[in-house]
C-alpha positions in Angstrom: 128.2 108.0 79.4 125.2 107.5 77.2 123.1 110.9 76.3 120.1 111.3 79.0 117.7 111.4 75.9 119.1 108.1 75.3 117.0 106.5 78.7 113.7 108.6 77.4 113.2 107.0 73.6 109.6 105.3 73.1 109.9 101.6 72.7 108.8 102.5 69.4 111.9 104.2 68.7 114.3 102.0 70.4 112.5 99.2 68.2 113.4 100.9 64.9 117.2 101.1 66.1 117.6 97.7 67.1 115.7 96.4 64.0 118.1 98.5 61.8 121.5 97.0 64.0 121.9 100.7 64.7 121.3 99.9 68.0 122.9 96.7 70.2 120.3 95.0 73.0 123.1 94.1 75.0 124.6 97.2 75.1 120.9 99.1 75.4 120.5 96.2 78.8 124.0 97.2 80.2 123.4 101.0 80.2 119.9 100.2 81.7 120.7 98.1 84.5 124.4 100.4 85.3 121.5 103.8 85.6 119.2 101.2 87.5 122.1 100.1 90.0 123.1 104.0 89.8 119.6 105.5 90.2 117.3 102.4 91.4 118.1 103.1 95.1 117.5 106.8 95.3 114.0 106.5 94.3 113.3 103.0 95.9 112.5 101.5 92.3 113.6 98.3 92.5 112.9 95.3 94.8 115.4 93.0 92.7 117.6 93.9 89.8 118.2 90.6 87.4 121.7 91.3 85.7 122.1 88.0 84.8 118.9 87.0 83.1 118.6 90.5 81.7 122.1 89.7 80.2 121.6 86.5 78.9 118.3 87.6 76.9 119.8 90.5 75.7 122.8 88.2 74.4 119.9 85.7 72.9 118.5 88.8 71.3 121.4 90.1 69.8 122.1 86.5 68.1 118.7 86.2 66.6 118.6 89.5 65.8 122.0 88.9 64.0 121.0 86.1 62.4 117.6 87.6 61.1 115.5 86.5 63.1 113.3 89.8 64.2 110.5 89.0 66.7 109.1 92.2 66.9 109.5 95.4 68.4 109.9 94.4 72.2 112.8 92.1 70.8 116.0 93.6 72.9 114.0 95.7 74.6 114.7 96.3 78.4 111.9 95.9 81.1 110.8 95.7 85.2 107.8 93.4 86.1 105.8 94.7 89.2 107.0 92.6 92.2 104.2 89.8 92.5 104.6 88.1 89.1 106.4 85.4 89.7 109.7 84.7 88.1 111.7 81.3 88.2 114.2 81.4 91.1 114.2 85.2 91.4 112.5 86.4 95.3 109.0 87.2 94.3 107.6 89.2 97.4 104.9 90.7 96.9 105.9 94.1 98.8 105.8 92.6 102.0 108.0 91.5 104.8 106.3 87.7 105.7 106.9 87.2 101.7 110.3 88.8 101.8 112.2 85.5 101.2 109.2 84.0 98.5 110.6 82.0 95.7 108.1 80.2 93.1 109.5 77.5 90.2 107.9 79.1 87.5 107.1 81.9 85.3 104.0 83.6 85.3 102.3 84.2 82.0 102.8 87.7 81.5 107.2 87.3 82.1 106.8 84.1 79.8 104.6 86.1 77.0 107.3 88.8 77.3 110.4 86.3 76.9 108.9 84.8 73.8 109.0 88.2 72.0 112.2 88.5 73.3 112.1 91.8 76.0 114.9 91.9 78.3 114.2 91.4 82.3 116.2 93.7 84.3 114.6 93.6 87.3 111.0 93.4 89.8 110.2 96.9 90.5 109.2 97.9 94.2 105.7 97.8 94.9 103.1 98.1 98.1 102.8 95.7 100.1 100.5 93.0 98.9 99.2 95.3 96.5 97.5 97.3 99.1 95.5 94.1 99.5 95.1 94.7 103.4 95.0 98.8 103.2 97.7 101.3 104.1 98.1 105.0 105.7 101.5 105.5 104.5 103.4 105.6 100.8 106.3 103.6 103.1 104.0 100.3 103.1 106.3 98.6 101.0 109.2 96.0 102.2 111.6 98.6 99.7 110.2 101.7 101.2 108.4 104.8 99.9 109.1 104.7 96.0 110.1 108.6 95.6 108.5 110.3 92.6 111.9 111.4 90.0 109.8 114.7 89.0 110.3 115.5 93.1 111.8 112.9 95.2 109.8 114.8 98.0 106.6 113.6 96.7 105.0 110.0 96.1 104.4 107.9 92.6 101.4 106.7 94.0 100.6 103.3 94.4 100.4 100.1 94.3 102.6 99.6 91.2 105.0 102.5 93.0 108.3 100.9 91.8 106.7 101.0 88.1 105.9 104.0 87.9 109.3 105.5 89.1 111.3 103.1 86.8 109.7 104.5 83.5 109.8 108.3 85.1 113.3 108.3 85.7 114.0 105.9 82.3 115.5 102.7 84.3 114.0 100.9 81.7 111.8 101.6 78.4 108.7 99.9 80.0 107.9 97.9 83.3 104.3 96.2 83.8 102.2 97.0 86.5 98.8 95.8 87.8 95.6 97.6 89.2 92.4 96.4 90.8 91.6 100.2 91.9 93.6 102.5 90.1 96.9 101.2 90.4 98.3 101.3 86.8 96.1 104.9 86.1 97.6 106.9 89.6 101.0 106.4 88.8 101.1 106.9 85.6 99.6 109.9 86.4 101.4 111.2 89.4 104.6 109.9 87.0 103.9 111.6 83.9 103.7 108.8 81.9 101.5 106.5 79.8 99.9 103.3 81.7 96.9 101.4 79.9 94.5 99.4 82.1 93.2 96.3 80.0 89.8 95.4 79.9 89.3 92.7 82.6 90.3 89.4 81.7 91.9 89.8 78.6 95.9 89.2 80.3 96.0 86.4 82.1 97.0 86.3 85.5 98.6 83.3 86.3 101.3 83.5 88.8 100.5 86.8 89.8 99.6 87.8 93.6 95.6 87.2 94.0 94.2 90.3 95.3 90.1 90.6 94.4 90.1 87.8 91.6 87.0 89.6 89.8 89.0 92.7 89.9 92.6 92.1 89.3 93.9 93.5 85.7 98.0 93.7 84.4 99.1 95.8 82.5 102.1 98.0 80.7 103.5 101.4 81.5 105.7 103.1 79.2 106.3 106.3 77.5 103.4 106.7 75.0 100.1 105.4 74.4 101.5 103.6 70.8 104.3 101.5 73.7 101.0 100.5 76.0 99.6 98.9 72.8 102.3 97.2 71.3 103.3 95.9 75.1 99.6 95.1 75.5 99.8 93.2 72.2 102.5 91.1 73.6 100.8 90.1 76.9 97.3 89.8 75.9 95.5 86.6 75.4 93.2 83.6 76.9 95.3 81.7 78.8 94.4 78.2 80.2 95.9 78.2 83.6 93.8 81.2 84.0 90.0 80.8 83.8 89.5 84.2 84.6 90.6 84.9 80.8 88.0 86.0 78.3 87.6 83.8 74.9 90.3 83.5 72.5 88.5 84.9 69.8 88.3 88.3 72.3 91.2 88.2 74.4 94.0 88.3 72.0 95.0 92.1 70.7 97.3 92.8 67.3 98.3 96.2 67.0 99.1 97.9 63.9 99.4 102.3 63.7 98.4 101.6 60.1 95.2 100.6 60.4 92.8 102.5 59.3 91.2 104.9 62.1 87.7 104.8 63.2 86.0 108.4 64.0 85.7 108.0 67.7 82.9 109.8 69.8 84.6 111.5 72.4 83.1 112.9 75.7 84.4 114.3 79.0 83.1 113.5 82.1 81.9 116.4 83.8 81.0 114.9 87.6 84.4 112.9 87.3 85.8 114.6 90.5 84.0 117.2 93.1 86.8 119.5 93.1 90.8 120.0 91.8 93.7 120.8 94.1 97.6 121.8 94.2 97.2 123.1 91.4 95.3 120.3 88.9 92.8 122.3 87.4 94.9 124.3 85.7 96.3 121.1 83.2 92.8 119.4 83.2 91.1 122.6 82.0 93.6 123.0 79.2 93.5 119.4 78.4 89.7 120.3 77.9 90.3 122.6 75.4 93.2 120.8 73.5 90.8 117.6 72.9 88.0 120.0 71.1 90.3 121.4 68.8 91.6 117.4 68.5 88.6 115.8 68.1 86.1 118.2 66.1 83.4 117.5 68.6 83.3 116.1 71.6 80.0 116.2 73.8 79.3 116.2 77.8 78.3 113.6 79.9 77.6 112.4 83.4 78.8 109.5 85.4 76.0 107.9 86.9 75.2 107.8 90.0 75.0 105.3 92.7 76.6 104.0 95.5 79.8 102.1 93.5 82.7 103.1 95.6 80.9 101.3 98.5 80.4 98.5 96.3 83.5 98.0 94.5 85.2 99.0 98.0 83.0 95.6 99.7 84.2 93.4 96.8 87.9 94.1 97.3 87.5 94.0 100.7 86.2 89.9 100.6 87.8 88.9 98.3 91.1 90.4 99.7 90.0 88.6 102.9 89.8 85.3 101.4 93.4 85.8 98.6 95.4 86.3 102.7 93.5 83.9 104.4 96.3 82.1 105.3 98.4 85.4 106.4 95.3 86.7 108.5 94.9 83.3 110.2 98.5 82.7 111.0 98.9 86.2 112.5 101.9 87.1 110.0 99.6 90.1 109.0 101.2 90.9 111.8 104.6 91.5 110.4 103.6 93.8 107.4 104.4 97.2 107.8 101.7 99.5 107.6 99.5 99.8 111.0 96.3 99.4 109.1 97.2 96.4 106.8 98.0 94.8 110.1 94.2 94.9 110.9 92.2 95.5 108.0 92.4 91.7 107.5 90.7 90.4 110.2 88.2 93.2 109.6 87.4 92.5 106.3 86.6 88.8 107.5 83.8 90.5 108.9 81.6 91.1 105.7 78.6 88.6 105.1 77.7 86.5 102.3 74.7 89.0 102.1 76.7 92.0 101.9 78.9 90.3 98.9 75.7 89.2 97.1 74.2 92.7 97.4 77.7 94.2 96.1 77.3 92.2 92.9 73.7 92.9 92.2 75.0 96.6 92.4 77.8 95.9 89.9 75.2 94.2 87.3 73.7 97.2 87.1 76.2 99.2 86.9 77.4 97.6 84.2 74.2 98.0 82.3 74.4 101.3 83.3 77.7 101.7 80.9 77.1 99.8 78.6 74.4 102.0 77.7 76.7 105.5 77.8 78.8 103.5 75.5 76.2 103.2 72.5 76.2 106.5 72.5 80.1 107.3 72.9 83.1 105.1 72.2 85.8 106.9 74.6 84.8 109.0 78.4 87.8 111.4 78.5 88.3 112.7 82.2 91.6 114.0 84.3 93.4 110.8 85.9 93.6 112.3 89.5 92.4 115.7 91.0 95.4 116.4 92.6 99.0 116.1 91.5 101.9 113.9 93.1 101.0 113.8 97.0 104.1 114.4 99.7 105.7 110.8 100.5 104.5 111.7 104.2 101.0 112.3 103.6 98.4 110.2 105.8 96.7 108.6 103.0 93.7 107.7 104.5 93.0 111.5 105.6 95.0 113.5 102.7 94.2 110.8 99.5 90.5 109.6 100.2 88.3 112.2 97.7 85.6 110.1 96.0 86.3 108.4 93.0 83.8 107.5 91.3 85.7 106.7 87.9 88.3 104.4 89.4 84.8 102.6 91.2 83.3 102.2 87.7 86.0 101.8 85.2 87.3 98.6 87.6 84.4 97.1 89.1 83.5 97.0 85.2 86.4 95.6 83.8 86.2 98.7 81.5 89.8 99.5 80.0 91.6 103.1 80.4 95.1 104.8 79.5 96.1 107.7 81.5 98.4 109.7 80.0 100.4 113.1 80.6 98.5 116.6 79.7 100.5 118.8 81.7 102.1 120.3 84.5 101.3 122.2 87.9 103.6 125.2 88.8 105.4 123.1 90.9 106.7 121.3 87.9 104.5 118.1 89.0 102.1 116.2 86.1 98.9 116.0 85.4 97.0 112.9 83.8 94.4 112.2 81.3 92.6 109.4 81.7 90.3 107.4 78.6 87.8 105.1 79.5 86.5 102.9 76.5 83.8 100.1 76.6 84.6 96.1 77.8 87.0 94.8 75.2 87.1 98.1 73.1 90.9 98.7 74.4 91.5 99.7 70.8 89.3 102.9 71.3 91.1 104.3 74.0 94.5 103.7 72.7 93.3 105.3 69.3 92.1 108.2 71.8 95.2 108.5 74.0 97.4 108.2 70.6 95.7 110.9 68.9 96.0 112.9 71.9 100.0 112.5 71.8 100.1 113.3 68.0 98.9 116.8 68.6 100.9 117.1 72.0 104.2 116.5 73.6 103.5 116.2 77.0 104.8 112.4 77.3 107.9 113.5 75.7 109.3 115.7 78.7 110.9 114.1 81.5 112.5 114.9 84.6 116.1 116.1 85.2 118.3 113.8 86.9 121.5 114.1 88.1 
């Protein structure tokens, strides 16, 4: 049996090997999917493995390879798409039981983007049900069940993109993709202890991915390292037709390239980022602290501002959640999920007015002028991920989970792009995250931030022990 390390090298790394024929994709896919079929259940990871198409384009990949014909370094490479991107003829069901038997003709962007630089499929990772589009209490809102966290299979990996997050924890595959409208890529990267970047808004195209808020609804990687969310982000960014919700060409696409020369990035940490720390958090994020001053040289103090954006941001995902289910609230197969409160919360969030959605944007215009105007002064907002570490899989969510977060409100109902990545542990053995938040279409900055971060630490590089 393949060494454990084996499961825990960067994309980068893995790239270098199969670039060099030291390293076969179709023997790299087989030992993936055998830990995944191995592993996958235990932690709930999966919602579909693909053995055959992840064979075939690891085959495909080997021959071009072979022949010279290098794509780039996701060629070979092994991957799990968050269950509501829609793959051809594979059950895309969105978490949830009415869409448990959901099969779409077509790819969306994102898995096509990904097979033309040649990464490997191995499977649809487990996720919430419909995203969380219609609320939850319970980590078990998912069709697969609670996704168990590999660092303690006691505790959750946070949602929505649950399955995602446990995948790259417990190296099932060298990246998966996951998607956030409120903190869904950041949490479980965090809770996971591992590297997730949040794209600036409209700069991956959605197409053939579940609709949850339109005008809120980002995709993006997860993977060991800061350097993998770029060169994965590379891959999938980019205006896209069939999506009008993509930004212009000339800003949407994204090359990557560790060469480059560096920009000296203003750095500051967000002091009123959460009210208070628990199980054990502030430990890490006070560290953190001190690691990115010796880092960066300098890096100043600033405030969120203040305002009522969780209420906003919380209104907008409400109505527009209301109208992406329509359908399912109207039919009465909201019925059949499986949380108690995404069984309702439909038919109440039918209840907001026009007025009420009108106000909520007015809110986020200035909101946005708000930040844009903290980022002429700074280039990155460096704050922990979450306050708390990995919650207990038994938790009620709504009482136990619901500390303001004022962050997540901004950075999405922005479109503002973050990486969380790992800055420590609790005593418990549980991670801590690090989250940088860059200006609209400055993804570069935060990457550059995270990255630099990772040189002069080796937090991402631990990883749990599993047996």
């Amino acid at each position: 049996m393949p060494g454990e390390e084996l499961f825990y090298l960067s994309v980068t790394e893995l790239a270098k090997r199969i670039e060099a024929k030291k390293l076969s994709p179709v023997e790299l896919t087989q030992i993936y999917l055998d830990r995944s079929q191995r592993l996958g259940a235990r932690f709930n990871a999966y919602a579909t493995l693909t053995p055959e198409i992840a064979l075939e384009q690891a085959k495909t990949a080997e021959k071009e390879i072979k022949r010279g014909h290098y794509r780039g370094p996701l060629h070979g490479i092994p991957y799990a798409a968050k269950d509501l991107l829609a793959v051809k003829g594979i059950p895309t069901t969105w978490g949830a039981k009415p869409f448990a038997n959901q099969v779409f003709e077509y790819n969306a962007t994102v898995i096509d983007h990904l097979k033309n630089v040649g990464a490997v499929m191995i499977g649809k990772a487990s996720m919430i049900e419909l995203a969380g589009g219609s609320g939850y209490r319970f980590a078990s809102a998912s069709l697969q069940g609670e996704a168990k966290n590999p660092w303690d299979p006691t505790c959750w990996t946070c949602g929505s993109s649950s399955g995602s997050g446990a995948i790259v924890a417990a190296g099932l595959a060298a990246f998966a993709i996951g998607t956030e409208t409120w903190g869904s890529i950041i949490c479980p990267s965090a809770f996971c202890g591992v590297s997730g970047l949040r794209p600036t808004y409209g700069r991956v195209s959605r197409y053939g991915a579940m609709a949850l808020a339109p005008s809120m609804d980002k995709i993006g990687p997860i993977a060991r390292s800061a350097e993998d969310c770029a060169r994965i982000f590379a891959a999938i960014a980019g205006h896209d037709l069939k999506d009008r919700g993509t930004i212009a060409i000339d800003k949407a696409a994204f090359t990557y390239s560790p060469s480059v020369e560096l920009r000296k990035l203003r750095i500051a940490w967000v002091h009123n980022a959460w009210k208070s720390f628990e199980g054990g958090a502030a430990k890490p994020a006070a560290s953190a602290k001190v690691a990115l001053k010796k880092i960066f040289g300098s890096m100043n103090e600033v405030a969120l501002p203040v305002g009522p954006w969780e209420d906003a941001a919380s209104l907008v995902v409400q109505v527009e959640s209301a109208a992406s289910f329509r359908s399912l609230i109207r039919s009465g197969k909201i019925a059949e999920l499986t949380d108690p409160l995404g069984q309702i919360s439909g038919y109440l969030n039918e209840q907001y007015s026009a007025a009420d959605y009108q106000q909520a944007l007015k809110v986020r215009e200035i909101l946005q002028k708000k930040m844009d105007a903290i980022f002429e002064s700074f280039d990155v907002l460096v704050a922990p991920s979450q306050p708390v570490p990995a919650t207990p899989l038994t938790l009620n969510l709504e009482t136990g989970l619901s500390f303001p977060d004022p962050l997540g409100a901004i950075g999405n109902l922005c479109g503002l792009p973050a990486l969380s990545v790992p800055c420590g542990f609790t005593e418990k053995n549980l991670p801590i995250g690090l989250e940088f938040l860059a200006g609209a279409g400055d993804d570069i900055a935060a990457i550059q931030a995270a990255r630099t971060f990772q040189q002069h630490t080796d937090w991402h590089k631990r990883h749990p022990r599993i047996h």
